[in-house]
N, C-alpha and C positions, 0 to 999 in steps of 0.2 A: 527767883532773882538771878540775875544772868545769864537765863537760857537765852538761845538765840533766838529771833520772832518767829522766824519760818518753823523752827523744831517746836514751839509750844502753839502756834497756829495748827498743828499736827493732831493736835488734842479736840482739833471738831469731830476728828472721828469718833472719837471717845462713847461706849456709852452708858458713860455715868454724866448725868445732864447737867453738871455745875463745869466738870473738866471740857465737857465740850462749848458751853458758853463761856468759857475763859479763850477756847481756843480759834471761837467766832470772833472775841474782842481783839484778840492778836491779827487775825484776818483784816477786820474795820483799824486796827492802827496803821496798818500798809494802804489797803486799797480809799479808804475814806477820808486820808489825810490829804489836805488842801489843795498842797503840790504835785502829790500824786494821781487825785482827782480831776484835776484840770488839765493835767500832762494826758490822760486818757481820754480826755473830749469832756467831761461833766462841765456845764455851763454852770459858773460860781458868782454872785452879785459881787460887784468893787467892795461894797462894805459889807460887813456882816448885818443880816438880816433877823429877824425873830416873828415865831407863828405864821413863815411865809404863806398866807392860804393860795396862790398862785401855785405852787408846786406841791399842794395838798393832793396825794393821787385823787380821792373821792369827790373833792369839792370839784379839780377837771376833768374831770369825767363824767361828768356827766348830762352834757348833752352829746357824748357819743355810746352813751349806754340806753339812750330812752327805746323801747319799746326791746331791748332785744334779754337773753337770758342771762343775766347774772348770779356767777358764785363767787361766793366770799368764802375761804377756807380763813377764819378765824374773826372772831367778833371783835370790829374796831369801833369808837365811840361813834355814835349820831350816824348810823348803815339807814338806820330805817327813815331817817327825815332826809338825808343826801339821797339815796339809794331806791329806796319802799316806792313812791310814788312817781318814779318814770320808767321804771325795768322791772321785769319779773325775777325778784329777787331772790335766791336763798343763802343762808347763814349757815356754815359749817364750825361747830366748836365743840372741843373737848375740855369739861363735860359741858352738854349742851343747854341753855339755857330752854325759857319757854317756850320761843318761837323758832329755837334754831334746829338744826338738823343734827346728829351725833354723825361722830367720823367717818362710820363705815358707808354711809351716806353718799359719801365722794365718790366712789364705784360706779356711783349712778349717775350723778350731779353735773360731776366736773365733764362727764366727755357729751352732755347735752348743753354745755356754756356756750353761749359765745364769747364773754367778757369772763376771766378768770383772774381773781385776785387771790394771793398768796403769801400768809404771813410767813416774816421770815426766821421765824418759830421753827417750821419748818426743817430749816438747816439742820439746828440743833437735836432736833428728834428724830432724823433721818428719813421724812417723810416726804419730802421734797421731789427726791427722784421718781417716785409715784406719781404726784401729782403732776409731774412734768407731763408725763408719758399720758395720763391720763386727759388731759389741756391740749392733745399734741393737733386736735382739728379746731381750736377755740381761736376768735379772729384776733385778739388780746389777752397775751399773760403777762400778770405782774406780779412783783414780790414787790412786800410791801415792809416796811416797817423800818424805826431807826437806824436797827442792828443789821440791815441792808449792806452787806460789801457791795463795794463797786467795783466790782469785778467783771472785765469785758466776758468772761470765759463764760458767762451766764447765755448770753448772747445767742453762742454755740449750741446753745441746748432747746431751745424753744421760748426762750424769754425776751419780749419784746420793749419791757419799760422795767427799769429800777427805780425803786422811790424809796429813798432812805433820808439820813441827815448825815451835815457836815458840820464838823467842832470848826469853830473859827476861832476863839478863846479856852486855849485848854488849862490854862490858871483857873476860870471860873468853874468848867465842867469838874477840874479836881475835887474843888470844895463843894459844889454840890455832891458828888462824887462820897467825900468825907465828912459828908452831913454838916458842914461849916453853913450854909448858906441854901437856903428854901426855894430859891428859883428852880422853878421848871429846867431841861433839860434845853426845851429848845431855846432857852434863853441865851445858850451859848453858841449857838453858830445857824443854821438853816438847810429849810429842808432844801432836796434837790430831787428831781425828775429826770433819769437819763432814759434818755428812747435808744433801741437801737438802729445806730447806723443805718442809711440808704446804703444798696448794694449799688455801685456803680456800674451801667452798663458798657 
């Protein structure tokens, strides 16, 4: 209580994995808050939206993933009915379920992609920058998931789309938050898709 955001956003370095998802949520309280998402280019709907499937990465994606090679570093709901039947899929998850592939699998996986999707799990367990480098001839990388900063600086590094969410109601995310109130998460604001920037010639 009272630290400053930047100096507890400090704490993603961390790695003990609770201090560093505190230090990811300090991160997404700068970069994902409303005004300062749309002050950086993130397209925001006039009102608040909920279960946007328009800005769902998987559900758009996919008639620019049909026939080519897809990796998913982390098992998201419904891969295999979006995903399974128009790209050559594989699933990377620790630990790995039946059909998925275990981590060290990435070594192999991610620099045969051409579509790379990237939970942003990620972040927090330091694995990120691997997978960067490893993505780095893949014609699409994304990071994927709520906890998604929107942070241009990604950009820079090989990342082509962020696909996070945006609080547009932070009274209600509180109480879900404080177990007050059973609503999903996305009930409080919506997702968003940021691509990056055209280089201008």
């Amino acid at each position: 209580l009272g630290m400053p955001l930047r100096e507890l956003a400090g704490a993603v370095k961390s790695w003990n994995y609770v201090e560093s998802s505190i230090g990811l949520a300090a991160i997404n309280a700068y970069y994902n808050n409303p005004e300062v998402a749309a002050a950086n280019g993130v397209e925001l709907a006039a009102n608040r939206i909920t279960e946007d499937r328009k800005n769902d990465p998987f559900i758009m994606s996919q008639n620019r993933i049909k026939n080519k090679k897809v990796c998913v570093i982390g098992h998201f709901p419904h891969l295999e009915q979006l995903f399974a039947p128009v790209c050559d899929l594989s699933i990377i998850e620790m630990p790995p379920g039946a059909d998925d592939y275990p981590e060290p699998a990435s070594d192999y996986l991610v620099p045969e992609a051409d579509f790379v999707f990237i939970t942003c799990a990620s972040i927090v367990y330091k694995t990120l920058p691997r997978y960067l480098k490893l993505a780095e001839n893949a014609e699409n990388v994304v990071i994927v998931g709520p906890s998604t900063p929107l942070a241009p600086a990604f950009f820079n590094f090989g990342v082509d789309d962020l696909s996070s969410f945006v609080i547009r109601d932070g009274d209600h995310a509180k109480r879900i938050a404080q177990g007050l109130d059973m609503d999903r998460i996305y009930a409080t604001g919506q997702k968003v898709s940021w691509k990056k920037p055209a280089v201008e010639k």
